[in-house]
N, CA and C of each residue as an Amber inpcrd file, in Angstrom:
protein
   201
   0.8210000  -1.1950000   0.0000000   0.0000000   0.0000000   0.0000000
   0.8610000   1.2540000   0.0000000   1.9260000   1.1090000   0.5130000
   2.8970000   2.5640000   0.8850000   3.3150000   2.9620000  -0.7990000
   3.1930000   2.4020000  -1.7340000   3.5710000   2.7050000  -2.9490000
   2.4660000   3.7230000  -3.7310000   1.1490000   3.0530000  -3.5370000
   0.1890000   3.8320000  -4.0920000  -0.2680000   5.2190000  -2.6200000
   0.1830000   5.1460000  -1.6360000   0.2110000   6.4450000  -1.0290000
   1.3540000   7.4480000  -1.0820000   2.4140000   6.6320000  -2.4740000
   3.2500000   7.5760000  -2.3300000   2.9860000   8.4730000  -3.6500000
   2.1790000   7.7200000  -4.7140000   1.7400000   7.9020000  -5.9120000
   0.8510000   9.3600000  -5.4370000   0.0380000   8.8900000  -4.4760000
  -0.7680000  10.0310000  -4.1240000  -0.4650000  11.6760000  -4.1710000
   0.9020000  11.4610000  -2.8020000   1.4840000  12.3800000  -2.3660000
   1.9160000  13.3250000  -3.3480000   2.8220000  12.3300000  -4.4680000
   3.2630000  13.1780000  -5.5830000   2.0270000  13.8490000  -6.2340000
   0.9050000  13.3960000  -6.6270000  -0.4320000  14.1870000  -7.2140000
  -0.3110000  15.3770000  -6.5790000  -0.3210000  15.3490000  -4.9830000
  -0.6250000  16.5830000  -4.4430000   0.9160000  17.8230000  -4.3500000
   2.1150000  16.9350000  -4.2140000   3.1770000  17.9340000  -4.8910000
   3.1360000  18.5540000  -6.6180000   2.6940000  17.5640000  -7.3290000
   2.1880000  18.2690000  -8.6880000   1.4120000  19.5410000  -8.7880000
   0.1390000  19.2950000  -7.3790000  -0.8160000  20.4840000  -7.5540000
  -0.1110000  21.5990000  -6.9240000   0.5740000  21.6810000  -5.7300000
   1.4790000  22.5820000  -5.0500000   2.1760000  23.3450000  -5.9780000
   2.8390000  22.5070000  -6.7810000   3.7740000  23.5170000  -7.5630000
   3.1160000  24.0700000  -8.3930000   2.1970000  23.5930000  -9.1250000
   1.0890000  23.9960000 -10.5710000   0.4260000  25.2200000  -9.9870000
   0.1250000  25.0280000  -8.6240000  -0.7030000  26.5620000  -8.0450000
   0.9280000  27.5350000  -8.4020000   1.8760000  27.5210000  -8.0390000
   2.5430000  28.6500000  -7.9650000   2.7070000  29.1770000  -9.1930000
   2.8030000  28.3790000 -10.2090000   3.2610000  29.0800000 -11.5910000
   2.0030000  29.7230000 -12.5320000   2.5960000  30.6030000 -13.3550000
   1.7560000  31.7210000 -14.1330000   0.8830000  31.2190000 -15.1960000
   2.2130000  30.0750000 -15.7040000   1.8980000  30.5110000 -17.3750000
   1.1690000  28.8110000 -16.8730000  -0.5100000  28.8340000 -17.6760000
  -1.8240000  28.0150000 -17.8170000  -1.4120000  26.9110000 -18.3420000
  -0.7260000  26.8080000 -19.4950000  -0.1290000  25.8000000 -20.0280000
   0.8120000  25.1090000 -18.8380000   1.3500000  24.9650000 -18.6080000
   2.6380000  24.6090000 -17.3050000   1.4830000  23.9380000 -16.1750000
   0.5470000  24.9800000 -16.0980000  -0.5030000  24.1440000 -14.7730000
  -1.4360000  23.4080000 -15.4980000  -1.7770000  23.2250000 -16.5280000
  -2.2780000  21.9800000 -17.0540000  -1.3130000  20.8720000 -17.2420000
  -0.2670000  20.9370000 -17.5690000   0.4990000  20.0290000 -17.8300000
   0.5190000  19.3900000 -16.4210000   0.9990000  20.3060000 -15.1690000
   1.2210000  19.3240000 -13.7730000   0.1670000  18.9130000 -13.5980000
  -1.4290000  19.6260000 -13.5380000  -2.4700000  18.7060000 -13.5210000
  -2.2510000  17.3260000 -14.2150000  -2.2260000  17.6610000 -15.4800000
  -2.3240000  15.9510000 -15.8860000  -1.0610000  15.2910000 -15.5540000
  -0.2020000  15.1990000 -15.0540000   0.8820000  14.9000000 -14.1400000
   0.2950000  14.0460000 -13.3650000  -0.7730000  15.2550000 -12.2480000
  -1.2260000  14.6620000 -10.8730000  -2.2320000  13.5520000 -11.5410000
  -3.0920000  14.1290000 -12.2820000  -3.9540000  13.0050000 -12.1770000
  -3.0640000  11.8710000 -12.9850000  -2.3580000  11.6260000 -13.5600000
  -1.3840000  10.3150000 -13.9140000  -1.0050000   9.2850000 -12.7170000
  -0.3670000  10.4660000 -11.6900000   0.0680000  10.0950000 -10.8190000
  -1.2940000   9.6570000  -9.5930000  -2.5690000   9.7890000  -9.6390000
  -3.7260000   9.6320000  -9.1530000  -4.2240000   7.7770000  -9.7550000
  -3.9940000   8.0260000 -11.1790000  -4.7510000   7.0800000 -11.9690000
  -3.6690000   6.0400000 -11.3070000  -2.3700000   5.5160000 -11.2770000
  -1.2810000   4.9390000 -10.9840000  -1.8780000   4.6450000  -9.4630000
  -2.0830000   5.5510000  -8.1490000  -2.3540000   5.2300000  -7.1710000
  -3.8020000   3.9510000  -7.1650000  -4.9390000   4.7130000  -8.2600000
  -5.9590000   3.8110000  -7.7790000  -5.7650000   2.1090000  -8.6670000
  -4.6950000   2.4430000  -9.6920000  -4.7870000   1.2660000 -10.2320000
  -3.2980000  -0.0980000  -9.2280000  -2.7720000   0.8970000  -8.3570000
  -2.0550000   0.0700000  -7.4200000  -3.1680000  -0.7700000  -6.3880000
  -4.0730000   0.4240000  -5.8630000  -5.2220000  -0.3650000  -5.1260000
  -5.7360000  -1.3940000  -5.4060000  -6.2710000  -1.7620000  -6.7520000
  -7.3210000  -2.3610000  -7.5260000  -6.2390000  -4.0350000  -7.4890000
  -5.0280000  -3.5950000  -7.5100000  -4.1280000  -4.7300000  -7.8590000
  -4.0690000  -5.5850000  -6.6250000  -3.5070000  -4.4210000  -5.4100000
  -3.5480000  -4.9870000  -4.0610000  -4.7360000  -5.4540000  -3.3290000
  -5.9990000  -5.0170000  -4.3770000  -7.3350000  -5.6970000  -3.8740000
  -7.1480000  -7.1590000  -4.4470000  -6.7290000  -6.9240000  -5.5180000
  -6.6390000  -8.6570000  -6.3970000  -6.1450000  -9.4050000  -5.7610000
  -4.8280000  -9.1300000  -5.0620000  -3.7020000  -9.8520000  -4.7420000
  -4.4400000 -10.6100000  -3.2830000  -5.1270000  -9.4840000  -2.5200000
  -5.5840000 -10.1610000  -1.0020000  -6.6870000 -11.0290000  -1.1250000
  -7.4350000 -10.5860000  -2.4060000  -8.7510000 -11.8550000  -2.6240000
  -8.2420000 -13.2960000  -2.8580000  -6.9810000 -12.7240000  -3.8290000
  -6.4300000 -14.3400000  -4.3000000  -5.6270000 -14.8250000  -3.4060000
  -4.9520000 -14.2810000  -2.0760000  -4.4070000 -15.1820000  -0.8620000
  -5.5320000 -15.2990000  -0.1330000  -6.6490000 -14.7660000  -0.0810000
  -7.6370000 -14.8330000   0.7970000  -8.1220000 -16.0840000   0.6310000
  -8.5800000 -16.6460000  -0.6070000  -9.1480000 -17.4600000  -1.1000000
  -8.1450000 -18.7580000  -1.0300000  -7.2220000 -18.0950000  -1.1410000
  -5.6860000 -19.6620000  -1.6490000  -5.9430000 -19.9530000   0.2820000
  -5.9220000 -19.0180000   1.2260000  -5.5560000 -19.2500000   2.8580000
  -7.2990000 -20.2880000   2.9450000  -8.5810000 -19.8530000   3.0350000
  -9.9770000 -20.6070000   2.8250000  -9.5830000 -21.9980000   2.1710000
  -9.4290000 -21.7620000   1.1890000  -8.7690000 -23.4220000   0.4000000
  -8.0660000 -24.2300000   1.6130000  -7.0460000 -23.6880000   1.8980000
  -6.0480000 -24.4490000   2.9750000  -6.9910000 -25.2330000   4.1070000
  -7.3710000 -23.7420000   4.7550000  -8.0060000 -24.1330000   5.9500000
  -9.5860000 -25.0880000   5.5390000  -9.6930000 -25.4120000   4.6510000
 -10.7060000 -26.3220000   4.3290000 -10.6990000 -27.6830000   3.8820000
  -9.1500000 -27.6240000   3.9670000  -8.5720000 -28.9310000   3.5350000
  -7.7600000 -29.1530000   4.7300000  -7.8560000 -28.1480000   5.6540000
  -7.0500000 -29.0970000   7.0750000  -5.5550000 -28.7860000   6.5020000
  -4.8390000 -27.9970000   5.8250000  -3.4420000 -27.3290000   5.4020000
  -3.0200000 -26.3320000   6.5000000
């Protein structure tokens, strides 16, 4: 999980810096930065959801077979 909260963090250093600068172009660009770096966080989640269903299920198997 510490990977996709680090994915996060950077989104919100993207927006930090994008507020300070002038030129519109430059803060669209870090926007879509952040949200890159957003899309990356939720698609780490989605993975680490996969990963705990499929030990969840592999640990149920075990314990149903007395493993």
């Amino acid at each position: 999980m510490r990977k996709g909260l680090e994915f996060l963090q950077y989104a919100v250093e993207c927006r930090k810096i994008a507020h300070q600068l002038r030129d519109p172009q430059h803060r669209q660009r870090l926007e879509a930065i952040a949200q890159a770096w957003e899309t990356l966080a939720s698609e780490r989640a989605t993975q680490l959801g996969r990963e705990n269903r499929k030990n969840g299920a592999a640990a149920s198997a075990g314990a149903a077979t007395g493993r």
